[in-house]
TORGUVO-804942 format. One line per 4 residues: their letters; for each residue x, y, z of N, C-alpha, C. Coordinates in Angstrom, 1 decimal, m for minus. Layout:
N
A) X:Y:Z:X:Y:Z:X:Y:Z | ... .
//
This chain:
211
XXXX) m64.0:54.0:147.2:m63.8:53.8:145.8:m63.3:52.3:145.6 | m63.7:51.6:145.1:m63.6:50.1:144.6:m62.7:50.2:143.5 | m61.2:49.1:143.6:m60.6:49.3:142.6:m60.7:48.0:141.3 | m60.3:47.8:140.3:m60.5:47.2:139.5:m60.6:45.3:139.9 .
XXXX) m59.6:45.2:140.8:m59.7:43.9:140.8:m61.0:43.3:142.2 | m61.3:44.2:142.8:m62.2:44.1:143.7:m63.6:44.0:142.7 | m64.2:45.0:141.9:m64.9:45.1:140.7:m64.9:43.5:140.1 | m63.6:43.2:139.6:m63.7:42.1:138.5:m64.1:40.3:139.0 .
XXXX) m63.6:40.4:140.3:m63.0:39.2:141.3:m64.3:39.0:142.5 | m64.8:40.2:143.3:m65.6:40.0:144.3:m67.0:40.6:144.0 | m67.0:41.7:143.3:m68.4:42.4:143.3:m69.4:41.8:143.2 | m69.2:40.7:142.5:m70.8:39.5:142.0:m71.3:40.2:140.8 .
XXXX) m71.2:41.1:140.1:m71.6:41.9:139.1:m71.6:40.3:138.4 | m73.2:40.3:137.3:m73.1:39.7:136.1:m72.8:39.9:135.0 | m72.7:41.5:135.1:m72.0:41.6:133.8:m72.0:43.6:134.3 | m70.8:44.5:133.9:m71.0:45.6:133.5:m70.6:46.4:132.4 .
XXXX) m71.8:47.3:132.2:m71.3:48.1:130.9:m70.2:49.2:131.1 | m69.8:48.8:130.0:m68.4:49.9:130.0:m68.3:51.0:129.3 | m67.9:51.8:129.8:m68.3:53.5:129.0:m67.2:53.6:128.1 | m67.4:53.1:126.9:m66.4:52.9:125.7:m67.2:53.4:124.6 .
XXXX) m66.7:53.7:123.6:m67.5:54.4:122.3:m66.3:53.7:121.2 | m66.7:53.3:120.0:m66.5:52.9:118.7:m67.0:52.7:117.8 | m66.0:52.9:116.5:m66.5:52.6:115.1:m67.9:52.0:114.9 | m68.8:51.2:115.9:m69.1:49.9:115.6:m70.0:50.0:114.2 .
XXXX) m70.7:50.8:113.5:m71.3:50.6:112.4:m70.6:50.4:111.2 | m69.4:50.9:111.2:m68.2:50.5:110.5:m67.8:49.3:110.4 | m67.5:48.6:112.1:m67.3:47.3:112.3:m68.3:46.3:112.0 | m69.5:46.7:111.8:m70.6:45.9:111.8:m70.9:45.7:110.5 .
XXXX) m70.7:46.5:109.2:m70.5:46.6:108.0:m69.8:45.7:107.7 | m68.1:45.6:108.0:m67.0:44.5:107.8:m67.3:43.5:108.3 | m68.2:43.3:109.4:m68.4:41.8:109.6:m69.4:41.3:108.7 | m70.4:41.8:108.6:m71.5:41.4:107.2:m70.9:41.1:105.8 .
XXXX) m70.2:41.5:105.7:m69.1:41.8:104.8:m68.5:40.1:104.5 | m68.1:39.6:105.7:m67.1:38.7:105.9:m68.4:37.7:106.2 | m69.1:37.7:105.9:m70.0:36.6:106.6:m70.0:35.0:105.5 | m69.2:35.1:104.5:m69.0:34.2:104.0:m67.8:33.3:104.2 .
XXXX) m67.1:34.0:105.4:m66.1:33.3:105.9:m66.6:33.0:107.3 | m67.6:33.2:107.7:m67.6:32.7:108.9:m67.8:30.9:109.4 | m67.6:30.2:110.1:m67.3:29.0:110.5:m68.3:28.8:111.6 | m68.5:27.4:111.6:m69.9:27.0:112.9:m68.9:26.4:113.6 .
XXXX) m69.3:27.5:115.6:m68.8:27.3:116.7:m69.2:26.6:117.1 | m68.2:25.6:117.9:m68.4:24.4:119.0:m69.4:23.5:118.3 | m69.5:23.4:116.8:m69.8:22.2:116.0:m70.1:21.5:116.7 | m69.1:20.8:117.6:m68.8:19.0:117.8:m69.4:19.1:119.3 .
XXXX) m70.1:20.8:119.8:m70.7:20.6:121.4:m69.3:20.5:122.7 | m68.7:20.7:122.5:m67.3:20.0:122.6:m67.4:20.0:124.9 | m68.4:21.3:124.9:m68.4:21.8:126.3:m69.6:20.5:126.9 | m70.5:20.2:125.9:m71.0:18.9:126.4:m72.6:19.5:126.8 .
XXXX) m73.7:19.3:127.0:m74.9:19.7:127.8:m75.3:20.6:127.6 | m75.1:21.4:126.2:m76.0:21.8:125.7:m76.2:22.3:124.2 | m77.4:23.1:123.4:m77.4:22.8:122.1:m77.3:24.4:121.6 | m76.9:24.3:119.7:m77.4:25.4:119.4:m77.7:25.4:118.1 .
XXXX) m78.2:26.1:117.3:m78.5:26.3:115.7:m77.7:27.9:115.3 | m77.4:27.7:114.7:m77.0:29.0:113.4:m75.8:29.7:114.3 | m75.0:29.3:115.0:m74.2:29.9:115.6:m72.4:30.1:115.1 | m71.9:30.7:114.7:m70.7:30.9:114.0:m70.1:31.8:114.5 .
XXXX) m68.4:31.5:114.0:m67.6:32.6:114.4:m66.3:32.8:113.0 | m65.4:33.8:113.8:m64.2:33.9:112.9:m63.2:34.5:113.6 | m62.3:34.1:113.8:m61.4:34.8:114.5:m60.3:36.5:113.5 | m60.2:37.1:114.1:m59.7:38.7:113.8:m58.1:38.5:114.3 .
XXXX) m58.0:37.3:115.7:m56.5:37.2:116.3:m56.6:36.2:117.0 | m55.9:34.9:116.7:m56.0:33.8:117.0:m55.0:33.0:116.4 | m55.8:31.7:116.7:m54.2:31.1:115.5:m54.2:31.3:114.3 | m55.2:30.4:113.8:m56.1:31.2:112.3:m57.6:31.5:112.6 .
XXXX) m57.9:32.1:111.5:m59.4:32.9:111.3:m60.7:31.8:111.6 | m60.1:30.9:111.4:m61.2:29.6:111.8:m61.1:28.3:112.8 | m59.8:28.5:113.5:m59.5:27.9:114.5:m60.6:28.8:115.9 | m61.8:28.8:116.2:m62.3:29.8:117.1:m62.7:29.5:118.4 .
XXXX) m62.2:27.8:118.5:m62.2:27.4:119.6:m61.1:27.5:120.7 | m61.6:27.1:122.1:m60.1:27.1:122.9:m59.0:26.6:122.4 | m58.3:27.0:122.7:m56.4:26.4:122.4:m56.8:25.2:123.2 | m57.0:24.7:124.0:m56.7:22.8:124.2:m57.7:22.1:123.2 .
XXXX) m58.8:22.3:122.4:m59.1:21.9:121.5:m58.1:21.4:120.0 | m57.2:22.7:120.2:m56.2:22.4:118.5:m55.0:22.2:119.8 | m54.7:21.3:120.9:m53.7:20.5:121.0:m52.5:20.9:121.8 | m52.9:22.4:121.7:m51.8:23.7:122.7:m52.6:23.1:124.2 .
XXXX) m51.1:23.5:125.4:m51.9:23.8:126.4:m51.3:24.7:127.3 | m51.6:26.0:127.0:m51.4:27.0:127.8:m51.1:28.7:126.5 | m51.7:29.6:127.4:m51.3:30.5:126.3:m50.1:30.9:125.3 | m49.2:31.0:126.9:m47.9:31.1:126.2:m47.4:30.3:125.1 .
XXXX) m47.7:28.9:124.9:m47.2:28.0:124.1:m48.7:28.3:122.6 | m49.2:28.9:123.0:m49.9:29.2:121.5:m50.0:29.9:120.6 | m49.5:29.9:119.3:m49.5:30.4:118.4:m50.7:32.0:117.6 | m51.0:32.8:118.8:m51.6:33.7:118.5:m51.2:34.7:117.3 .
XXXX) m52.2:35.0:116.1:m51.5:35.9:115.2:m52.5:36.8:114.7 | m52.8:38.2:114.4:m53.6:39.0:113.4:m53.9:37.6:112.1 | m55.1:37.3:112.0:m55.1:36.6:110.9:m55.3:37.2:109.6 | m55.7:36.8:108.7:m56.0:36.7:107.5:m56.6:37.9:106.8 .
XXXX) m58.1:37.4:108.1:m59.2:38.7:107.3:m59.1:39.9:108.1 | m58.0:40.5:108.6:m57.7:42.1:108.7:m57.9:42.6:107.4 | m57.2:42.5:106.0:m57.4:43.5:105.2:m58.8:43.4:104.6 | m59.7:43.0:105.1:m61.3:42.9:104.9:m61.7:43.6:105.9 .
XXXX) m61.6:43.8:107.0:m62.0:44.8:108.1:m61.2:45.6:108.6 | m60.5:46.7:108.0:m59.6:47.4:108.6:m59.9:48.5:109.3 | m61.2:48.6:109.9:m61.9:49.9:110.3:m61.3:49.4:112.1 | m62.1:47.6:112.2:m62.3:46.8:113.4:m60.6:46.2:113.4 .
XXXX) m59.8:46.2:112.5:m58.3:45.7:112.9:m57.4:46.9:113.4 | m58.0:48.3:113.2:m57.1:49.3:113.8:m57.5:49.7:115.1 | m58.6:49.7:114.9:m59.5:49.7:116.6:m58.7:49.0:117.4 | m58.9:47.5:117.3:m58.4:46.7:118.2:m56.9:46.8:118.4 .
XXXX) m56.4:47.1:117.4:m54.6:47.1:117.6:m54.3:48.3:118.1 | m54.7:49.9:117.8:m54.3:51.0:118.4:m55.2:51.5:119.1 | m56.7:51.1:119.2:m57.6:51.9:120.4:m57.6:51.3:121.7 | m58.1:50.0:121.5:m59.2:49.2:122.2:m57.8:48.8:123.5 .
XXXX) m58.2:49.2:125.3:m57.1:48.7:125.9:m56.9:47.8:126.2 | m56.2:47.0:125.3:m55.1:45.2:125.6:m53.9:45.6:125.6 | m52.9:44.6:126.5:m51.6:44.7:125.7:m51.6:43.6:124.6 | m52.3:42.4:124.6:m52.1:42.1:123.5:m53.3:40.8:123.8 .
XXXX) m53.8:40.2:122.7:m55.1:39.6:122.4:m54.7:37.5:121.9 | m55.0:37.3:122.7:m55.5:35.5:122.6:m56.6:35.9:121.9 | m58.1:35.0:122.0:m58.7:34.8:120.3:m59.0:35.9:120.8 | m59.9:36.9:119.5:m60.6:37.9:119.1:m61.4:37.9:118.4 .
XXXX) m62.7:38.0:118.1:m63.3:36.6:117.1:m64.7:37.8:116.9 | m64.9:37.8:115.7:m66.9:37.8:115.4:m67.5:36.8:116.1 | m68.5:37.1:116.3:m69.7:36.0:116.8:m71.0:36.2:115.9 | m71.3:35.6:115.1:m72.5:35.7:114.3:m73.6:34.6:114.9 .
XXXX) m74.5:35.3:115.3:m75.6:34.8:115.9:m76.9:34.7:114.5 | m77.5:33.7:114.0:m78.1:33.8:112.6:m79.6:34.0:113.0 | m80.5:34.7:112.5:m81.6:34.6:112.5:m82.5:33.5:112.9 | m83.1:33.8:113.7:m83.5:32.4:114.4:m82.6:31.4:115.1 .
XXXX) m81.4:31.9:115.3:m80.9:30.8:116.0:m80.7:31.2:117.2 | m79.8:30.0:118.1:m80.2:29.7:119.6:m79.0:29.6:120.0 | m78.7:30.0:121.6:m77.6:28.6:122.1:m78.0:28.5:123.5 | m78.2:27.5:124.2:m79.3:27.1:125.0:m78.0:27.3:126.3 .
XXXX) m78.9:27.1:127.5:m77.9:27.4:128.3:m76.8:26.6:129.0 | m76.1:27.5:129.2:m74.9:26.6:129.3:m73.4:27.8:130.1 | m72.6:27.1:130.8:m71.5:28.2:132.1:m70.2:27.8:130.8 | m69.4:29.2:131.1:m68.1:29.1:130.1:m67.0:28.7:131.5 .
XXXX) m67.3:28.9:132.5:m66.1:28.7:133.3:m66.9:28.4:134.4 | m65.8:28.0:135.7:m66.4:26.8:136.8:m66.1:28.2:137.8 | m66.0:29.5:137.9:m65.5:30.6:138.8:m66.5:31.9:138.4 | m66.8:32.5:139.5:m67.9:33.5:139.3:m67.0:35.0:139.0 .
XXXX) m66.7:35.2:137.9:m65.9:36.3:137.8:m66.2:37.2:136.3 | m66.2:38.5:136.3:m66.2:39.6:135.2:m64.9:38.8:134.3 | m65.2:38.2:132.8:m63.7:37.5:131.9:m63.9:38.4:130.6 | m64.8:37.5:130.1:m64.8:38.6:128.4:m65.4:39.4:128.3 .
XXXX) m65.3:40.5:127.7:m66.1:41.5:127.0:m66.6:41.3:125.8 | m67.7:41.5:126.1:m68.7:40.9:124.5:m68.8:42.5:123.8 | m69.4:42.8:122.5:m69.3:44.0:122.3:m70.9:43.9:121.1 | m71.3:44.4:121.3:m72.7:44.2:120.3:m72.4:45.4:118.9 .
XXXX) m72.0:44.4:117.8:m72.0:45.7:116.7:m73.3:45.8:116.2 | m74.2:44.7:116.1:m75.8:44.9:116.5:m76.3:44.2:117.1 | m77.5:44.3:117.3:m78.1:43.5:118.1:m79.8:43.6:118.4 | m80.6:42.7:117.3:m82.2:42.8:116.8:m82.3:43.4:118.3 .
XXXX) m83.8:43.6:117.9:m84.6:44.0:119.3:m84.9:42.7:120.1 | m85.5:41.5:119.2:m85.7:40.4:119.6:m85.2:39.6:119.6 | m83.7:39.6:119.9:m82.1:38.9:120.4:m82.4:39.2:121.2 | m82.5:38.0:122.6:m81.8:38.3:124.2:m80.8:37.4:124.6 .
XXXX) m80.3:38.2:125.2:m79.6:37.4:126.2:m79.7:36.8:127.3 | m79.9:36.2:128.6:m80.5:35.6:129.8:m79.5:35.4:130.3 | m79.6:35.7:131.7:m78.4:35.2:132.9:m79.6:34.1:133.6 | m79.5:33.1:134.2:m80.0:32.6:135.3:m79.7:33.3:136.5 .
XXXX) m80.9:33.4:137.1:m80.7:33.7:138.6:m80.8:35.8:138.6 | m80.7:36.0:137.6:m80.7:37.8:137.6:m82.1:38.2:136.4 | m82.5:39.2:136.7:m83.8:39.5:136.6:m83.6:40.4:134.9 | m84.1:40.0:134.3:m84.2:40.5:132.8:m83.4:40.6:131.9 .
XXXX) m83.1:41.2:130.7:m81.9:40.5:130.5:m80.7:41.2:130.1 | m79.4:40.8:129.6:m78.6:41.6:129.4:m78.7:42.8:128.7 | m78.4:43.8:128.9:m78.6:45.3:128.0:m77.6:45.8:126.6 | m77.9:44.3:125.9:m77.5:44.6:125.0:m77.9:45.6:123.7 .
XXXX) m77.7:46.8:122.8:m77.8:46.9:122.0:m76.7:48.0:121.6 | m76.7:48.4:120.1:m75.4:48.0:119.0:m74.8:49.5:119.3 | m73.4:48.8:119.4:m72.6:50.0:119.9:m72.0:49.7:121.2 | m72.7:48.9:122.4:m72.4:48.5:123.9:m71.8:47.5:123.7 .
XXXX) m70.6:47.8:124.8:m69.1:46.8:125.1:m69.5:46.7:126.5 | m69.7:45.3:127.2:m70.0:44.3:128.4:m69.4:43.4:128.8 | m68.4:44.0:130.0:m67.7:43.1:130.4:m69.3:41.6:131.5 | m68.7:40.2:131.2:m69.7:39.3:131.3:m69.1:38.5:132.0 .
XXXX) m69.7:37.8:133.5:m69.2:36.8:133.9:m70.1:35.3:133.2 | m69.2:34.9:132.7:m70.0:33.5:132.1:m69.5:32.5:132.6 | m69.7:32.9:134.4:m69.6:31.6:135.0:m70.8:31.0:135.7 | m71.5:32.6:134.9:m73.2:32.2:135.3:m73.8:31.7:133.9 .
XXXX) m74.8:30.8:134.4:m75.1:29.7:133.2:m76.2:30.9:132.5 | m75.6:30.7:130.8:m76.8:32.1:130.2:m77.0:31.7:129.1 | m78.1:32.1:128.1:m78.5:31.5:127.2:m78.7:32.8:125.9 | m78.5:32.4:124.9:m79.1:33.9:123.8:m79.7:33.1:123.1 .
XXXX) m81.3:33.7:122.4:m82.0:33.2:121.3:m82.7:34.5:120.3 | m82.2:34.2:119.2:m82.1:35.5:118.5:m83.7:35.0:117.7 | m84.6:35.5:118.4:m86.2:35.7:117.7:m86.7:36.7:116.9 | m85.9:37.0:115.6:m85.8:37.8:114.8:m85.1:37.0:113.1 .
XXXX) m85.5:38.4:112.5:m85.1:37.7:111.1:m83.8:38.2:110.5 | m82.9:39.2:111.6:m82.2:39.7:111.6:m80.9:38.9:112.1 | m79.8:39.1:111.4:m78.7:37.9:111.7:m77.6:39.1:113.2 | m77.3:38.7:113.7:m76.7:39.4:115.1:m75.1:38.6:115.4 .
XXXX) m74.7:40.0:114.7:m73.2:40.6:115.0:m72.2:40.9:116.7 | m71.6:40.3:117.0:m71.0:40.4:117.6:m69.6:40.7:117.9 | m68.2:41.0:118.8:m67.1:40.3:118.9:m67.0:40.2:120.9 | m66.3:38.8:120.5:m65.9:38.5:121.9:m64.3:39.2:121.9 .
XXXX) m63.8:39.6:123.1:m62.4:39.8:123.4:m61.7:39.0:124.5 | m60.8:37.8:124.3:m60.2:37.8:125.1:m58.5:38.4:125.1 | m57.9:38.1:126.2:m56.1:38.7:125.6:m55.7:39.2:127.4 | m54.8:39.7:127.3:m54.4:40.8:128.9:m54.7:41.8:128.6 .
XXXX) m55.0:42.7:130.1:m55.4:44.0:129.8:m54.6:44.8:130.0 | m54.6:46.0:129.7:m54.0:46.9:129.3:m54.3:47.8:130.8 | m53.6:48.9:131.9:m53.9:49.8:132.5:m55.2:50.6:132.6 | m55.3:50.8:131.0:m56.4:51.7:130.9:m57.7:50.9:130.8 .
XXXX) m57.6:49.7:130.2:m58.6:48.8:131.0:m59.1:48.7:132.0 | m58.0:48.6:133.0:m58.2:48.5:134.3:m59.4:50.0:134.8 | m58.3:51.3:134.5:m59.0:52.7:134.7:m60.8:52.3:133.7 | m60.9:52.0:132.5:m62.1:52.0:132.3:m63.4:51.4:132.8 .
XXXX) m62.9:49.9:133.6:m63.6:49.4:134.4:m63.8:50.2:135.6 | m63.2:50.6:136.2:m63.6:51.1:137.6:m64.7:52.6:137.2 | m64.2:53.6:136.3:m64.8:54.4:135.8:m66.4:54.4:135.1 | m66.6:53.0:134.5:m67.6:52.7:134.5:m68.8:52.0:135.4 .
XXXX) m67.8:51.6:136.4:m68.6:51.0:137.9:m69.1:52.1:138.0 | m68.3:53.1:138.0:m68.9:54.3:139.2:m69.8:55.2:138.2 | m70.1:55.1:136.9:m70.8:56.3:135.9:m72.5:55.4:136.1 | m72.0:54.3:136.4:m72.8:53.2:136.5:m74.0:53.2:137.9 .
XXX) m73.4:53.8:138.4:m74.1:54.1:140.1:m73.8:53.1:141.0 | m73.4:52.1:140.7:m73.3:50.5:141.0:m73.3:51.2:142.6 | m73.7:50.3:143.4:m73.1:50.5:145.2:m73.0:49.2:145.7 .
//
């Protein structure tokens, strides 16, 4: 039996699905909902070497709802010294702010953010971190048919669709182009995890057949 940090740290997994169930049509409602508050991510490119169109976010828990970049961007450096808070637009989604606060296993959440991927838009490829390891959980509250995702180097593409929560190593360079007319809902999670996290990932390795 493989335990969670073996799983997260050495397995090489590019990404696994996790056997989690949620609101998401509910959540996916409130984020359409909110889409007039959403803000364009990494505007300024900030990672350097690569491009995108129609890409936006909002943060759910962060500093504010539109701060949705890393904390050394707005001037903090380190978690502990950053001002994480439930922002603003909870009482606009209160289906996806109870989830996260009483279901979903964290002890508690750095950003937490929508990801609004727009119709026709891109983000070309590009590595979130310099270390080959399972970090965020993406969670697809939808996800067109002709949205992919792409890993380099791994054969077809992520198995996304709406309702699946994936934990993702994005220290492998990967790319999404949403070739549809359909605008594509997301949330990222980062934060510490929770025990049961831990239990969910391993439980999922193994429902998973992984060897």
């Amino acid at each position: 039996m493989k335990d969670f940090n073996w799983i997260v740290n050495k397995s090489g997994l590019p990404w696994l699905e996790l056997d989690i169930e949620m609101p998401h049509e509910e959540m996916y409602a409130e984020a359409m909902a909110l889409k007039d508050e959403f803000v364009p991510h990494r505007d300024e490119d900030y990672h350097g070497g690569y491009r995108h169109k129609g890409w936006n976010s909002l943060c759910i828990h962060g500093i504010d709802a539109y701060k949705t970049n890393h904390y050394d961007q707005y001037g903090y450096t380190s978690h502990e010294e950053t001002p994480y808070q439930w922002t603003h637009i909870i009482d606009r989604c209160p289906v996806t702010y109870n989830f996260f606060k009483n279901v979903f296993p964290y002890k508690r959440y750095h950003r937490l953010r929508f990801m609004l991927l727009e119709a026709g838009g891109y983000i070309t490829p590009h590595a979130d971190q310099d270390t080959n390891r399972l970090s965020a959980i993406n969670i697809a509250l939808n996800n067109p048919k002709n949205c992919k995702f792409k890993m380099k180097g791994h054969k077809g593409y992520v198995p996304f669709t709406s309702g699946k929560a994936i934990f993702l190593d994005v220290g492998n360079v990967h790319a999404v182009y949403n070739n549809s007319d359909e605008d594509r809902f997301h949330i990222i999670v980062h934060g510490v995890k929770a025990k049961e996290l831990e239990d969910l990932v391993v439980r999922s390795y193994e429902k998973n057949g992984i060897k």
